[in-house]
PLY file of the C-alpha trace (Angstrom):
ply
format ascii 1.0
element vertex 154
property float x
property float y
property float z
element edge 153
property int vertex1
property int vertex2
end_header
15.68 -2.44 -1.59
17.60 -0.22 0.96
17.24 3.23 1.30
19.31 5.69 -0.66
21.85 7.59 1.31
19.79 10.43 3.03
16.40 8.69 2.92
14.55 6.84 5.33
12.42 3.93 5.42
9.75 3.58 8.07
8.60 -0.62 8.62
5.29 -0.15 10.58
5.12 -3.31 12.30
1.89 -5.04 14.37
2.34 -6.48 17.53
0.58 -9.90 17.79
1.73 -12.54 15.60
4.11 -10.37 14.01
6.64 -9.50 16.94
5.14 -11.97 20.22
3.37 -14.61 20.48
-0.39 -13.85 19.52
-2.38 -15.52 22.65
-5.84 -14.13 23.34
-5.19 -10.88 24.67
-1.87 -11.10 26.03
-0.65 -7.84 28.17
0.89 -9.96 31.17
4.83 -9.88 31.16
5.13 -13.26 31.99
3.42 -13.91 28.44
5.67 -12.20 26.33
7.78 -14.14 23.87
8.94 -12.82 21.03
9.08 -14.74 18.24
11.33 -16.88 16.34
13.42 -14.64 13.99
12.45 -11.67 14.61
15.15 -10.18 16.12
17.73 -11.31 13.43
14.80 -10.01 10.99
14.90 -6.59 12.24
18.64 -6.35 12.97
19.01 -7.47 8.98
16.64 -4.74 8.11
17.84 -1.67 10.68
21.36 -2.52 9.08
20.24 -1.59 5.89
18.42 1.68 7.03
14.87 0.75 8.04
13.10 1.84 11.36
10.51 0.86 13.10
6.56 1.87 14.28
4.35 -0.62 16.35
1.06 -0.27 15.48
-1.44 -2.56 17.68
-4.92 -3.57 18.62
-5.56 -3.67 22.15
-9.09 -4.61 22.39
-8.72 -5.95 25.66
-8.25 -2.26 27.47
-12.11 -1.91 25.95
-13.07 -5.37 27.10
-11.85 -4.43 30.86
-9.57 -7.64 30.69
-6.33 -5.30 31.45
-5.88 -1.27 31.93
-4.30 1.05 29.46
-1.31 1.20 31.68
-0.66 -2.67 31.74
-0.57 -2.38 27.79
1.77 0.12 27.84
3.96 -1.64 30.44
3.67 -4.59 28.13
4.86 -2.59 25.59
7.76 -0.74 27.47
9.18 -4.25 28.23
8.96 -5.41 24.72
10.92 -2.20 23.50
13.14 -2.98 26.58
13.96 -6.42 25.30
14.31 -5.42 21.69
16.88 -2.55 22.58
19.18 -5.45 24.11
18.95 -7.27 21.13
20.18 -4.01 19.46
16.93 -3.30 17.91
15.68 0.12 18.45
11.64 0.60 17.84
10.69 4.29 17.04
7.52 4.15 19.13
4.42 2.43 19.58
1.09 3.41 18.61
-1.96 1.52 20.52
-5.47 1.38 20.18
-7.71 0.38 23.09
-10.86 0.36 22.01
-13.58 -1.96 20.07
-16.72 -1.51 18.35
-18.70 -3.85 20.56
-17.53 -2.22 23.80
-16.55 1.75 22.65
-17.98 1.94 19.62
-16.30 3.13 16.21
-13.18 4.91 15.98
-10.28 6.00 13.74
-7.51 4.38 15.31
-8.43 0.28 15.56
-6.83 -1.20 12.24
-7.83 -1.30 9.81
-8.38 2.65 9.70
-5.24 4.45 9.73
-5.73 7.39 11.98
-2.61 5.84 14.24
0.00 4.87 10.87
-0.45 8.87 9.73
-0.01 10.25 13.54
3.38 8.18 13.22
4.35 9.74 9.70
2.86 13.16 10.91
5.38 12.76 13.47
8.51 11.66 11.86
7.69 13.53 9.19
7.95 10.72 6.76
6.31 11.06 2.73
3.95 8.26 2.07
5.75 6.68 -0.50
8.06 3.61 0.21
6.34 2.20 3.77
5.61 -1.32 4.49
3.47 -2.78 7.17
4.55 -6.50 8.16
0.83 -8.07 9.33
-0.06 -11.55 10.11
-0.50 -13.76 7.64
-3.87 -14.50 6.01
-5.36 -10.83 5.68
-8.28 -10.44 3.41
-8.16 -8.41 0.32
-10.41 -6.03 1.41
-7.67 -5.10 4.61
-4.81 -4.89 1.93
-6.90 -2.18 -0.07
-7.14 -0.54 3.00
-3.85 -0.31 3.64
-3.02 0.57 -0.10
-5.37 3.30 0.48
-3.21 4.77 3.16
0.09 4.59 1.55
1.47 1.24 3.31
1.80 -1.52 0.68
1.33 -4.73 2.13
4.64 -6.49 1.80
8.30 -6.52 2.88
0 1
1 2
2 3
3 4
4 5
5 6
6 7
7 8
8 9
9 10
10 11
11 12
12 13
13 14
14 15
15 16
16 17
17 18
18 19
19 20
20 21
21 22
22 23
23 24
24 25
25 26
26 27
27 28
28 29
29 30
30 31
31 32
32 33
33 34
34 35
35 36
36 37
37 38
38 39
39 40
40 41
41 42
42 43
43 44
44 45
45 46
46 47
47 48
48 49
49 50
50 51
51 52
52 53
53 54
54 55
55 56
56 57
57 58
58 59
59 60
60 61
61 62
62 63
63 64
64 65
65 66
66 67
67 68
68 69
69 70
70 71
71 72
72 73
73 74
74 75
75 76
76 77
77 78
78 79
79 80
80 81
81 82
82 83
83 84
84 85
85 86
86 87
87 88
88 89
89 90
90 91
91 92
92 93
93 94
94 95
95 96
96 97
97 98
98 99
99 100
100 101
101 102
102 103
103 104
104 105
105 106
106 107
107 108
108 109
109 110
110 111
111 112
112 113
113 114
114 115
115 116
116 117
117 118
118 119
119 120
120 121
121 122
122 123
123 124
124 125
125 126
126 127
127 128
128 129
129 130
130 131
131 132
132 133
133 134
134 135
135 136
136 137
137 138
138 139
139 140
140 141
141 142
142 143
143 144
144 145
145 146
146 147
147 148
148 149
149 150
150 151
151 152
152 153
């Protein structure tokens, strides 16, 4: 369903396997592919009213396999790519760190700590999100998300 006329819709999308390629890690430019469909997917959807939020995993910062800064880059050229395509992405909220390596926090998804910063800051209500994830999440990752306001479907 569209939004109604003054209402908006936020999509929070992941990164890997959702919008690029999902390879092991993958920061390096050279890597980046974005996936079949996608773009025609999002156009379809920002023409009805939806917009975006990129909310990723990037455990290898905490591994030391690439820096904060590479991610980001990664993700600048993404955006870049996407705006040419006429897709505009919101922003992009990143988590670098993993248990094994940095120990627990908020942000890694599951939690939600990044999803609310992003309706914090577009000053969204809770009601009517959706978070496009890979395929093949576990029931116990869908409750999850239930319990932060983002049913698990499109």
């Amino acid at each position: 369903m569209a939004p109604g006329k003054n209402e908006t819709r936020w999509v929070f999308l992941d990164r890997d396997g959702v919008l690029v390629g999902d390879r092991m890690h993958v920061y390096r430019i050279g890597d980046l592919k974005i996936l079949p469909n996608v773009a025609e997917g999002l156009k379809k959807m920002q023409s009805l009213g939806f917009k975006f939020i990129v909310v990723t995993n990037q455990a290898g910062v905490a591994r030391g396999l690439f820096t904060i800064h590479d991610a980001k880059q990664f993700n600048d050229v993404l955006l870049s790519r996407l705006e040419r395509k006429g897709i505009h992405i919101e922003k992009v909220y990143l988590c670098p760190h993993h248990p094994d390596f940095t120990g627990a926090c908020g942000c890694r998804k599951p939690k939600n700590r990044l999803s609310r910063r992003g309706r914090a800051r577009f000053q969204d209500k809770p009601q009517g999100k959706y978070f496009r994830r890979r395929q093949g999440l576990g029931h116990r990752v869908r409750e999850k998300l239930r319990r932060c306001y983002l049913p698990d479907h499109l």
